[in-house]
C-alpha positions as CSV (number, residue, x, y, z in Angstrom):
1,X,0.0,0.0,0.0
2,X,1.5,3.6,-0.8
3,X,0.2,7.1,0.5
4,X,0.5,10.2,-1.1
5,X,0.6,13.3,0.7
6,X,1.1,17.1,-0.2
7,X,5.3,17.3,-0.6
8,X,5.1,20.1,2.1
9,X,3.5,17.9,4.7
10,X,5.9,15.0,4.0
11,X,8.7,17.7,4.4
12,X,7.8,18.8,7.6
13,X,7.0,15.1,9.0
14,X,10.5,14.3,7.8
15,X,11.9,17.0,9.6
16,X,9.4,16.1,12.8
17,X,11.1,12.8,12.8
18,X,14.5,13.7,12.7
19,X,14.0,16.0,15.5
20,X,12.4,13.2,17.4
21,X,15.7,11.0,16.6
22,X,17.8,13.6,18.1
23,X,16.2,14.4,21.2
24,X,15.9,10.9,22.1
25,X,15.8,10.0,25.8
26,X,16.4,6.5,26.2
27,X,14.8,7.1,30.0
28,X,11.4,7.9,28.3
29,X,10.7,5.5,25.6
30,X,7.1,6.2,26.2
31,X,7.8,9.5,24.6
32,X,9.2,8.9,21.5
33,X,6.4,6.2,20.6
34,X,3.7,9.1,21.4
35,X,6.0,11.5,19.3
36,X,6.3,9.4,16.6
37,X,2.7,8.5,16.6
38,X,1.8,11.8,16.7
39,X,4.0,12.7,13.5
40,X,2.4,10.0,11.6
41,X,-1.0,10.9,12.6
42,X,-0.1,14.5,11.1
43,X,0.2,12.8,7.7
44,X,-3.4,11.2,8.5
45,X,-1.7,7.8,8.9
46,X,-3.3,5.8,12.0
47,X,-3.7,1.7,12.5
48,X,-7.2,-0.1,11.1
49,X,-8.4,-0.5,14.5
50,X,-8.7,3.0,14.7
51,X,-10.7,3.3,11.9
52,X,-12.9,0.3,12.8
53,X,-13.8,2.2,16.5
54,X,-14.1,5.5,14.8
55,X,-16.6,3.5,11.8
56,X,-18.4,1.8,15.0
57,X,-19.2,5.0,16.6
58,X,-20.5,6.8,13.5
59,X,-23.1,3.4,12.9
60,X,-24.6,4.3,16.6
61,X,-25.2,7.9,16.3
């Protein structure tokens, strides 16, 4: 599967995760996963279980 997203968005998740890389601390692993989550998320990218709870809700409203 490929995603295409607008080259400045890509750009500036690229340069999200690098910063991420860099200000690594290895006593707060908890933190980078969140980070990087939250970078991908940025380019609208999230896990199909996601989608399934957020289709779930939408079918009982």
């Amino acid at each position: 599967m490929q995603t295409y997203v607008h080259s400045g968005l890509y750009h500036h998740t690229i340069d999200q995760l690098e910063t991420i890389a860099r200000t690594f601390d290895p006593a707060a692993p908890d933190i980078l996963r969140t980070r990087i989550i939250e970078a991908l998320g940025d380019l609208g990218i999230w896990p199909a279980s996601v989608f399934e709870v957020s289709d779930e809700r939408k079918a009982a409203a």
